[in-house]
PDB file of N, CA, C and O in Angstrom:
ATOM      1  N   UNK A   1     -27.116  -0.659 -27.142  1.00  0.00           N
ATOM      2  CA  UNK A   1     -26.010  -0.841 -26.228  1.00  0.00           C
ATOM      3  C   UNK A   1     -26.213  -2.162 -25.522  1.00  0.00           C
ATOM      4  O   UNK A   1     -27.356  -2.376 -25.117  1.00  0.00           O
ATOM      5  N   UNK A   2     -25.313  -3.057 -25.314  1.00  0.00           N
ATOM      6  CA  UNK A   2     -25.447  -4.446 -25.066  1.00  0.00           C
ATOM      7  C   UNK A   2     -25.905  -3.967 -23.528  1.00  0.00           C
ATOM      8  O   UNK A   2     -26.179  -2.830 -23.144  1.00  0.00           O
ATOM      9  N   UNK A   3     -25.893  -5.192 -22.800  1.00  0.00           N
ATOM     10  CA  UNK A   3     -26.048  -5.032 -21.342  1.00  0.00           C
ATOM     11  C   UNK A   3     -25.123  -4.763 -20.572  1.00  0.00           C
ATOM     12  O   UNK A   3     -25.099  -4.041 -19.575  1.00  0.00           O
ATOM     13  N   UNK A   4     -24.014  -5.628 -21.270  1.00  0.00           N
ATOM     14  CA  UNK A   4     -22.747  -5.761 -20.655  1.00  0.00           C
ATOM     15  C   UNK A   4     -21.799  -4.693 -20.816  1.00  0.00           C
ATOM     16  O   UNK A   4     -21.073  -4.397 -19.867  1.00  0.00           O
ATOM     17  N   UNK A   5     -21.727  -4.104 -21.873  1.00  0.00           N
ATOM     18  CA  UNK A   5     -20.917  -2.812 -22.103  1.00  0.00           C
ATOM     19  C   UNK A   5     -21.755  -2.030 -20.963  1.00  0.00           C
ATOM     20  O   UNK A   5     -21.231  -1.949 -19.852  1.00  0.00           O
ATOM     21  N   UNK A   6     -22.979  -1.470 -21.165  1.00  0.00           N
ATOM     22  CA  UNK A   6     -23.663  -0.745 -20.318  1.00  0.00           C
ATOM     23  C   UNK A   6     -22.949  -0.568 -18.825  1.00  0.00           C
ATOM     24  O   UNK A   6     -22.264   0.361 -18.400  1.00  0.00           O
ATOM     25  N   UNK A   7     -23.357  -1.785 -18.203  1.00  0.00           N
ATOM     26  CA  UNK A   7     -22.876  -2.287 -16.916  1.00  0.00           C
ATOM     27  C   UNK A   7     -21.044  -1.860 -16.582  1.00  0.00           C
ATOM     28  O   UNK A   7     -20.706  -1.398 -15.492  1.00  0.00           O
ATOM     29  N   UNK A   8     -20.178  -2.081 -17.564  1.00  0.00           N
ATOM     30  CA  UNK A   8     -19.184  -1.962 -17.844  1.00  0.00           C
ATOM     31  C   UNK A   8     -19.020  -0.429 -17.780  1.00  0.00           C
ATOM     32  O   UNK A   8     -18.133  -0.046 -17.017  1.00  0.00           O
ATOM     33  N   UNK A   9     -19.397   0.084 -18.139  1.00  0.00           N
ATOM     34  CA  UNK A   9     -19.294   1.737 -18.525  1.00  0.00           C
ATOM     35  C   UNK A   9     -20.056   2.610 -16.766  1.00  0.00           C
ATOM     36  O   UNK A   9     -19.696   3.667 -16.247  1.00  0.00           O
ATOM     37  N   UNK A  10     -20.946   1.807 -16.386  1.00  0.00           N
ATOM     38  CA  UNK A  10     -21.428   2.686 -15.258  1.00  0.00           C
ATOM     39  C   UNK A  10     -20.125   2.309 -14.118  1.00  0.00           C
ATOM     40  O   UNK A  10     -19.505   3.178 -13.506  1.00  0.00           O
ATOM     41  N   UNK A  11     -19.898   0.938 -14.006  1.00  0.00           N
ATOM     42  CA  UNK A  11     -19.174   0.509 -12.767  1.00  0.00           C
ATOM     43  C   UNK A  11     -17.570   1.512 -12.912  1.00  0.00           C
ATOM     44  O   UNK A  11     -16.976   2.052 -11.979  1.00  0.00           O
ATOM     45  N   UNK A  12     -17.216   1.512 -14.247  1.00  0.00           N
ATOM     46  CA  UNK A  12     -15.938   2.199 -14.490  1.00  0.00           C
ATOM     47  C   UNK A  12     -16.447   3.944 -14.217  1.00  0.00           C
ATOM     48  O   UNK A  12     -15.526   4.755 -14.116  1.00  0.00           O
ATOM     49  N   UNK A  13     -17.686   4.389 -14.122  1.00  0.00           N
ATOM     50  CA  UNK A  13     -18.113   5.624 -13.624  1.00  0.00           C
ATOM     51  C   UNK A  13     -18.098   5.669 -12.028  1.00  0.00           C
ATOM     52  O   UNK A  13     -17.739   6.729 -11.514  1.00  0.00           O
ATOM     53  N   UNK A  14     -18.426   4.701 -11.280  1.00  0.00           N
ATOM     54  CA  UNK A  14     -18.393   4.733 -10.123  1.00  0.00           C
ATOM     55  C   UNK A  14     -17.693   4.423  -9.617  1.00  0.00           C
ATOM     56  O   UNK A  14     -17.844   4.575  -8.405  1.00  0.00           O
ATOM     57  N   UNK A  15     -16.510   3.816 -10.038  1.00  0.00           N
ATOM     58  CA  UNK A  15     -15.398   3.335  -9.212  1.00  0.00           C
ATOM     59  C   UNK A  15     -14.214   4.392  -9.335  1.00  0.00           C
ATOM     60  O   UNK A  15     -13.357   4.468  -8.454  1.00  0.00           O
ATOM     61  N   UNK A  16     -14.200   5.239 -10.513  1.00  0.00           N
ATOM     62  CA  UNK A  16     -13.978   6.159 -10.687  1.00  0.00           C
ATOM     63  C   UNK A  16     -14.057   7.230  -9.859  1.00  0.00           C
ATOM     64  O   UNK A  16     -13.052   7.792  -9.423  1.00  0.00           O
ATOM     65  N   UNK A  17     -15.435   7.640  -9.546  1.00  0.00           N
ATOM     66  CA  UNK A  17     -15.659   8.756  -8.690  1.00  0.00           C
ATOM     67  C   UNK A  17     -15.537   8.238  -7.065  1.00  0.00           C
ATOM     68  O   UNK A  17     -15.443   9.125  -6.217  1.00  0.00           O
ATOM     69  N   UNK A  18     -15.538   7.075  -6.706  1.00  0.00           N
ATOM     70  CA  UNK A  18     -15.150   6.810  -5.752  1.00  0.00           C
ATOM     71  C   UNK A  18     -13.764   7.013  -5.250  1.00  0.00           C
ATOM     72  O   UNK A  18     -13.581   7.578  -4.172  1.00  0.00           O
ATOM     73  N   UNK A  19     -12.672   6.529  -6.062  1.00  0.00           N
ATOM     74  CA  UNK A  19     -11.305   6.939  -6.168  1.00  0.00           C
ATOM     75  C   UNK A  19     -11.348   8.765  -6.140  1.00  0.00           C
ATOM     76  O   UNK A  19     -10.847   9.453  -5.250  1.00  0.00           O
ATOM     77  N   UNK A  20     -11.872   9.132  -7.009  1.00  0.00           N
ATOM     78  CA  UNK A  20     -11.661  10.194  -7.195  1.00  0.00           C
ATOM     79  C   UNK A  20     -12.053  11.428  -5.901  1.00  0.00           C
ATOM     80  O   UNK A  20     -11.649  12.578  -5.726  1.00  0.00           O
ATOM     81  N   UNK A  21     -12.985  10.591  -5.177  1.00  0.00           N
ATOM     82  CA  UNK A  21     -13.352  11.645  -3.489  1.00  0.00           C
ATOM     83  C   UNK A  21     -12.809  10.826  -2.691  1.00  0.00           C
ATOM     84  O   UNK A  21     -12.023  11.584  -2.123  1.00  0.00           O
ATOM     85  N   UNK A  22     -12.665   9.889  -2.262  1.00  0.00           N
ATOM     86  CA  UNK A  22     -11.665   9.253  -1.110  1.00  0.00           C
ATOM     87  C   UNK A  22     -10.076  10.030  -1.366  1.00  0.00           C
ATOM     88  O   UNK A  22      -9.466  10.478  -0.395  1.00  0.00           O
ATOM     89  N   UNK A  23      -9.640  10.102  -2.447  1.00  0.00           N
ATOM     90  CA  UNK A  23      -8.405  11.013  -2.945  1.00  0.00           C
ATOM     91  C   UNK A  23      -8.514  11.843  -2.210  1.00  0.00           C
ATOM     92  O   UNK A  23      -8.141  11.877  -1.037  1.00  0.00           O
ATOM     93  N   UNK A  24      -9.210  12.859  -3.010  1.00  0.00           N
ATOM     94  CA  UNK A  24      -9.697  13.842  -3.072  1.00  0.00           C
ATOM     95  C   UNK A  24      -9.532  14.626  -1.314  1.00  0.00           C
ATOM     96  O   UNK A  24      -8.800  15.515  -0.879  1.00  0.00           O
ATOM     97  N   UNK A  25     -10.559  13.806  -0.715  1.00  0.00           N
ATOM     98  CA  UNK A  25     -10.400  13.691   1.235  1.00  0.00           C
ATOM     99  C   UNK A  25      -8.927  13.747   1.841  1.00  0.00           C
ATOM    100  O   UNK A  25      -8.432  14.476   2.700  1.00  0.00           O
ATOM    101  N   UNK A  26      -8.466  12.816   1.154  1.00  0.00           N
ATOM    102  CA  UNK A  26      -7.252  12.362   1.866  1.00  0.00           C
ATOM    103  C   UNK A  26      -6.219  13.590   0.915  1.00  0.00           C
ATOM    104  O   UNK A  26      -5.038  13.337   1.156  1.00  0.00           O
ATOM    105  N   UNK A  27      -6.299  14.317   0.331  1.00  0.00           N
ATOM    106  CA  UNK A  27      -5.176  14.717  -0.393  1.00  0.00           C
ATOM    107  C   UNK A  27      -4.122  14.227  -0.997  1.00  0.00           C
ATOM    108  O   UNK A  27      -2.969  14.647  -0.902  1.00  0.00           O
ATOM    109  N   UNK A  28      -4.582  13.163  -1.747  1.00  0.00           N
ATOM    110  CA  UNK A  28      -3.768  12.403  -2.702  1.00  0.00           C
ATOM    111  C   UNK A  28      -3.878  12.901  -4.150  1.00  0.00           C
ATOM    112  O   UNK A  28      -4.873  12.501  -4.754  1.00  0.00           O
ATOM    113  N   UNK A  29      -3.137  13.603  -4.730  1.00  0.00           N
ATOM    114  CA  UNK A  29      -3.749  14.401  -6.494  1.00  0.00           C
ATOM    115  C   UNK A  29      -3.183  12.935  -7.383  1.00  0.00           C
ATOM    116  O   UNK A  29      -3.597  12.425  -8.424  1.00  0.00           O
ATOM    117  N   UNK A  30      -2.442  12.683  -6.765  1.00  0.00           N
ATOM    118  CA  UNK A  30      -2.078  11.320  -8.238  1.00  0.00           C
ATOM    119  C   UNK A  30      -3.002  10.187  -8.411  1.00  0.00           C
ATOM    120  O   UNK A  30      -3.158   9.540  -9.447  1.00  0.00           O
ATOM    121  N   UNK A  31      -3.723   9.983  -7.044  1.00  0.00           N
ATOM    122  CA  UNK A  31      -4.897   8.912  -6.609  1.00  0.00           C
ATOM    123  C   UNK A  31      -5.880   9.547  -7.281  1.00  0.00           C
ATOM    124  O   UNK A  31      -6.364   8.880  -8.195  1.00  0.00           O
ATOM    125  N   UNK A  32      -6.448  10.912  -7.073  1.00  0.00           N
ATOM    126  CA  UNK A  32      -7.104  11.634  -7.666  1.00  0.00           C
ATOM    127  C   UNK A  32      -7.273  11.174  -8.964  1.00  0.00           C
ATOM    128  O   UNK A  32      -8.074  10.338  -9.380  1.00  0.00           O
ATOM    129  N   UNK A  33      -6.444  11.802  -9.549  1.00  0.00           N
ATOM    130  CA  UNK A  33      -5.862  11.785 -10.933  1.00  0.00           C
ATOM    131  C   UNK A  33      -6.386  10.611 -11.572  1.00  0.00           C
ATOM    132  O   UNK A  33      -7.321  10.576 -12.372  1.00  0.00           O
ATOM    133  N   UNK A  34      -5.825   9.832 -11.225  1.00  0.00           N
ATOM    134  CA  UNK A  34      -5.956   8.173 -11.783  1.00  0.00           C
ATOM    135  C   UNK A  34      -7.604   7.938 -11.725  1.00  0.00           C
ATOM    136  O   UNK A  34      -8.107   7.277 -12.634  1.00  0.00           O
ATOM    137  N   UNK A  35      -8.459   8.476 -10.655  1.00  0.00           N
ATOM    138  CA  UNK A  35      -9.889   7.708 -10.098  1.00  0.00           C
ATOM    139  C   UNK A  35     -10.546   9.040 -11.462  1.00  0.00           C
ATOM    140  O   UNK A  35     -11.216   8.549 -12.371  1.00  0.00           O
ATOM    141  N   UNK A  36     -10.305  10.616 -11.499  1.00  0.00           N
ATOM    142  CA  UNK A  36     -10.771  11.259 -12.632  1.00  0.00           C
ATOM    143  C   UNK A  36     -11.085  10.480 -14.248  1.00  0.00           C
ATOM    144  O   UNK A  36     -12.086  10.319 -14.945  1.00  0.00           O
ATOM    145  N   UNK A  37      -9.597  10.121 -14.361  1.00  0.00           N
ATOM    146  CA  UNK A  37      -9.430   9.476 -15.637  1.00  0.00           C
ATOM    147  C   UNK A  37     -10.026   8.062 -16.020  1.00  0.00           C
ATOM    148  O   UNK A  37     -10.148   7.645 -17.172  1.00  0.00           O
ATOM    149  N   UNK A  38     -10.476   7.204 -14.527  1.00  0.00           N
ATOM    150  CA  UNK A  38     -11.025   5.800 -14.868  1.00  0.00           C
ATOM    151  C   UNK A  38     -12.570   6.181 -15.062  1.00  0.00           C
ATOM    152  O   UNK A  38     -13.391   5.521 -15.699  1.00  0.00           O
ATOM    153  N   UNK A  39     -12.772   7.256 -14.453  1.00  0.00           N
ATOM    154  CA  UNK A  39     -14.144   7.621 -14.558  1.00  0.00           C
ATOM    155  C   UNK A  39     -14.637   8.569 -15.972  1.00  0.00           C
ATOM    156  O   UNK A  39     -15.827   8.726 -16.247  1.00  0.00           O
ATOM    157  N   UNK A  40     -13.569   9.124 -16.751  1.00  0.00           N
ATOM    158  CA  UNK A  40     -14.269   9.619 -17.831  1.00  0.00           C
ATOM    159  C   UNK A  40     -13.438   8.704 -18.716  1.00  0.00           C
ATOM    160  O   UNK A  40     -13.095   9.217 -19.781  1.00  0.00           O
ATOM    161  N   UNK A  41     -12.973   7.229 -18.454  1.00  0.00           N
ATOM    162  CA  UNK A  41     -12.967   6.514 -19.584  1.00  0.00           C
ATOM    163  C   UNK A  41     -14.432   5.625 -19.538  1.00  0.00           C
ATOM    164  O   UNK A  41     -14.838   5.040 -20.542  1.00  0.00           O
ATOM    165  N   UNK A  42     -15.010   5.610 -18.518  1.00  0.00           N
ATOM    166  CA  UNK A  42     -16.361   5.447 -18.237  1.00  0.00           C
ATOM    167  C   UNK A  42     -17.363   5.721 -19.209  1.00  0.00           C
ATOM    168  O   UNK A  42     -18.191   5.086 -19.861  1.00  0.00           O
ATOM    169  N   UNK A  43     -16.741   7.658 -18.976  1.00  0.00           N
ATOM    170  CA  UNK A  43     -18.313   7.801 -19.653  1.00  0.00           C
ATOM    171  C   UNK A  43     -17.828   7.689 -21.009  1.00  0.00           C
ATOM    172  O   UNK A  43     -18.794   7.388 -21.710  1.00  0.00           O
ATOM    173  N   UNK A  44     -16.586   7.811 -21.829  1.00  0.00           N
ATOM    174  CA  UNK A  44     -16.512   7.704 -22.873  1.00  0.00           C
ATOM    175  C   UNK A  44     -16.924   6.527 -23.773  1.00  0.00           C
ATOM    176  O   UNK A  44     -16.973   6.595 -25.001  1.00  0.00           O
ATOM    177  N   UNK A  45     -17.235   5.364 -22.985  1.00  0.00           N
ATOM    178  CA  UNK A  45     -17.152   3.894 -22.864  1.00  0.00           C
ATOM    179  C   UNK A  45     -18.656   4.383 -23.135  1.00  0.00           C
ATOM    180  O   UNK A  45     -18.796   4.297 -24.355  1.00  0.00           O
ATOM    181  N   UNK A  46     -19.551   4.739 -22.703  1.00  0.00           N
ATOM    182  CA  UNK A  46     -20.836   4.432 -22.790  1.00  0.00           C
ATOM    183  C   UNK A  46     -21.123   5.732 -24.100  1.00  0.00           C
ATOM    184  O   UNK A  46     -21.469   5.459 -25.249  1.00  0.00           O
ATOM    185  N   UNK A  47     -20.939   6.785 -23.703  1.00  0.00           N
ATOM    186  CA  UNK A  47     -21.111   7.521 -25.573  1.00  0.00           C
ATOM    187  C   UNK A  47     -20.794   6.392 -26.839  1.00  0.00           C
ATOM    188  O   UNK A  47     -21.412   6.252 -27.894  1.00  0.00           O
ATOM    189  N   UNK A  48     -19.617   5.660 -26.336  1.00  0.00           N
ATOM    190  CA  UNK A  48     -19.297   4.882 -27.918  1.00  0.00           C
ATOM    191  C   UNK A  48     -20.349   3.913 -27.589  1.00  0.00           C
ATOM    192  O   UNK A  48     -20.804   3.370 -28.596  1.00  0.00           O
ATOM    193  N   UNK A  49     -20.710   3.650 -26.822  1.00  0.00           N
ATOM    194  CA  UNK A  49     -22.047   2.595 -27.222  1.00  0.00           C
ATOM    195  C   UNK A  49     -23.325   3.133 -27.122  1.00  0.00           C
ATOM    196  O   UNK A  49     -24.203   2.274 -27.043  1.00  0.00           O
ATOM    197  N   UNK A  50     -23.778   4.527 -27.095  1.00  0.00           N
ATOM    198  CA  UNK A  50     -24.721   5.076 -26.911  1.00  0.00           C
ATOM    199  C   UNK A  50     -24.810   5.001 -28.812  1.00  0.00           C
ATOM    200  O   UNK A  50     -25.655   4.644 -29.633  1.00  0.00           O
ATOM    201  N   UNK A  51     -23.154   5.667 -28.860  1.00  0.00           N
ATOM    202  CA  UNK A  51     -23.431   5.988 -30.452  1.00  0.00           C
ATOM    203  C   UNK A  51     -23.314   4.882 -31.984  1.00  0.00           C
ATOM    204  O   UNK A  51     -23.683   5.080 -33.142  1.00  0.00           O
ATOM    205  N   UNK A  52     -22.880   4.135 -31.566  1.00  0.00           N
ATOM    206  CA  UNK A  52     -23.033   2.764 -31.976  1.00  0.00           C
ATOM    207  C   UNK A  52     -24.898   1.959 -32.349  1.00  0.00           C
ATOM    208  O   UNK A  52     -25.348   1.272 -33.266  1.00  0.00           O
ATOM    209  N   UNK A  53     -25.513   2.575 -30.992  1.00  0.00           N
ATOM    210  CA  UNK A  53     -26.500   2.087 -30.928  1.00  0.00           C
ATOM    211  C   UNK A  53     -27.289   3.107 -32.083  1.00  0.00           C
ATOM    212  O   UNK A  53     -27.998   2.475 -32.865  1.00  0.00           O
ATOM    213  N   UNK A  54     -27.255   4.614 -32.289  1.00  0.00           N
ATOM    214  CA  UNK A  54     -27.651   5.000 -32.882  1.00  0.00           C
ATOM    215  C   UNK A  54     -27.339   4.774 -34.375  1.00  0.00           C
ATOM    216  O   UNK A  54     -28.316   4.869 -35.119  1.00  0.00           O
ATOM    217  N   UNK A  55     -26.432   4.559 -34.810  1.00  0.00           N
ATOM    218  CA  UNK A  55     -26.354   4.107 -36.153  1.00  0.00           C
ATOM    219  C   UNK A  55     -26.781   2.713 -36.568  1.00  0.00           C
ATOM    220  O   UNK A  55     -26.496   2.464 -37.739  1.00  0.00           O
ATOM    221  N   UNK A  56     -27.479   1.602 -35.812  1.00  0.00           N
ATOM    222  CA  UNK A  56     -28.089   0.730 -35.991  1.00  0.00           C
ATOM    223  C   UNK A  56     -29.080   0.865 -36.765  1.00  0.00           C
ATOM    224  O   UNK A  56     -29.518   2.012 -36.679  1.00  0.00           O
ATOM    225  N   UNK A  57     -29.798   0.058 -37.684  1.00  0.00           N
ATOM    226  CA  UNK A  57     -31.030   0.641 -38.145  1.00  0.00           C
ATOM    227  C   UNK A  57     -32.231   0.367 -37.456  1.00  0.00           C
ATOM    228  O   UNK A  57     -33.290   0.861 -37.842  1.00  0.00           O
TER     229      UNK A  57
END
């Protein structure tokens, strides 16, 4: 997994879950919504380079 994807994949996890409890507090579900989904394009972001890395030889 490069560095940069890496880095890429955690910050889109945390900015994510940040959105997603400031929402969350405030009772916003569409803010919610949006901070859920940036955050498990996150982690999906780092499986494809987790799994990438494994088929390397």
């Amino acid at each position: 997994m490069s560095a940069s994807e890496k880095v890429k994949a955690k910050a889109e996890q945390v900015a994510g879950k940040a959105v997603r409890k400031t929402a969350h507090a405030l009772g916003n579900r569409t803010t919610e919504a949006k901070g859920a989904a940036l955050e498990a394009r996150g982690k999906a972001r780092e499986m494809k380079e987790k799994g990438k890395d494994n088929l390397k030889p």
